[in-house]
N, C-alpha and C positions, 0 to 999 in steps of 0.2 A: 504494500500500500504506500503510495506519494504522504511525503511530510508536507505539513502543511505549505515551506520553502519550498520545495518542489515544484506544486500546484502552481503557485504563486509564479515562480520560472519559468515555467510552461507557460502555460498563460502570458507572461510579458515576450516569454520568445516568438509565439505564433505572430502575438498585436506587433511586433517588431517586423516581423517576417511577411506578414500581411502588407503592410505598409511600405517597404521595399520592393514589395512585388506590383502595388498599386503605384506607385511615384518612380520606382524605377524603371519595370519595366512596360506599364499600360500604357502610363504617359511619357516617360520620355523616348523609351526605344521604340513602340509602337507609335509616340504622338496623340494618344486619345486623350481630348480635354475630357476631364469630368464636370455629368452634368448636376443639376443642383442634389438632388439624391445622393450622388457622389460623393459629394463635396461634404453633407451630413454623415455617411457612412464613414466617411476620412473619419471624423472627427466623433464620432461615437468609438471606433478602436484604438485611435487613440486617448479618449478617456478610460477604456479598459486597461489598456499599456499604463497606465498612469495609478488606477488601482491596484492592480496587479505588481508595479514595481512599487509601490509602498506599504504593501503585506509584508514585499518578501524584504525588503530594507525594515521595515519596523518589527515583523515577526511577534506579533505577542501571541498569548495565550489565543485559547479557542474559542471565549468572549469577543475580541478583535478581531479574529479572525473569519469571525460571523457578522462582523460589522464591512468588512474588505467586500467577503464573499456576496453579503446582502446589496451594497450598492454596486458592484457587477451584476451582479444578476439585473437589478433594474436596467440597467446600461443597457448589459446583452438582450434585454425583452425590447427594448425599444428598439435597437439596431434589427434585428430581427423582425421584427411588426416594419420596419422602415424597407425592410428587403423584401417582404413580402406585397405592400405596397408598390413598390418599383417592379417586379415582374408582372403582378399583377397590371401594370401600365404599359406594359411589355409584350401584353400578351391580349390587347384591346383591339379591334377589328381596326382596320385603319381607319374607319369614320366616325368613331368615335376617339379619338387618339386628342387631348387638347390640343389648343396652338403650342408653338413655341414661344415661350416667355424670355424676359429677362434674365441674364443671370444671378446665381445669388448674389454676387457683391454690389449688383446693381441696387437689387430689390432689398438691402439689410441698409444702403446708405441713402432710400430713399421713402422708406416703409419702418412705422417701427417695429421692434422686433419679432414679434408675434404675428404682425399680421405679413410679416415675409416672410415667417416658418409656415404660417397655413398656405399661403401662393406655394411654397415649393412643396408641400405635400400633396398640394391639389393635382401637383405632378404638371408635365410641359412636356410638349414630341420630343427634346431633346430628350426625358427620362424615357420612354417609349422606345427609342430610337436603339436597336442591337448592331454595334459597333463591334462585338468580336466573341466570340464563345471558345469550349474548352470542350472538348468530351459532348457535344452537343450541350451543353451548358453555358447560361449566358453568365456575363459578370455578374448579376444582382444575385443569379443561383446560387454563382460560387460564394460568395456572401454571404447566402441565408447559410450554406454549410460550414462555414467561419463563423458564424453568429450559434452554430449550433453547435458544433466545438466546444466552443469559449462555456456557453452552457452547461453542456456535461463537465467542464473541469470545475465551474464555478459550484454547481449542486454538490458533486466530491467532498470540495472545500467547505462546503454547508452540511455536509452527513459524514464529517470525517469527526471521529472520537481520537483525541490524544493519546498516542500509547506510552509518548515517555519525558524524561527528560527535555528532548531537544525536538519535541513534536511542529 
């Protein structure tokens, strides 16, 4: 069974690993901008990266560690529900596909900020839009299966009992 550092490792190596493969090779070697969906999903892993490397940096007991584990978990539901919305956009007849909107940076410095989270949740044809797939898999796929990951490690770290010392 994974120590609770362990879990914690995992979990910041995947959101590390994720993100390298989203910045390095989507967008730069491939060139695919991301669309506003995107650009939320960037930043929902790495708010997971972010819990996950101050588990395993602060390490306490299984009290705190239920506190790490609890706000990933909400993290990971949300990224998840967000992935599930974008393929669902993805997968809309093309007449019903919305327009093409603004981008987010347009819409956060011209909207305030709630009502530019609901526009990019309402989704835009650039979310719609399948730019590149894996295994017959498109990017938002592969995400909800990164979102689902992150979940089974995170639940672990919520159902894991101390066994010793240096748990």
């Amino acid at each position: 069974m994974l120590s609770y550092r362990q879990i914690n490792l995992l979990g910041l190596v995947t959101c590390v690993a994720a993100m390298l493969f989203a910045v390095g090779f989507l967008q730069n070697h491939l060139e695919l901008e991301p669309c506003p969906l995107c650009v939320i999903t960037r930043i929902i892993v790495i708010t997971m990266a972010i819990i996950f490397f101050l588990g395993l940096v602060h390490n306490p007991k299984q009290a705190g560690q239920r506190v790490y584990g609890s706000l990933n978990l909400l993290t990971a539901l949300v990224g998840f529900g967000v992935q599930l919305r974008h393929v669902w956009l993805q997968n809309l007849p093309s007449d019903q596909v919305p327009a093409c909107g603004p981008g987010l940076e347009f819409l956060l410095q011209t909207q305030p900020v709630f009502s530019a989270l609901r526009t990019v949740f309402e989704g835009s044809g650039d979310c719609a839009e399948i730019s590149w797939t894996f295994m017959g898999l498109t990017i938002p796929m592969q995400s909800a299966l990164l979102f689902g990951f992150l979940l089974m490690l995170v639940v672990l770290q919520l159902k894991k009992r101390p066994r010793g010392l240096f748990s």
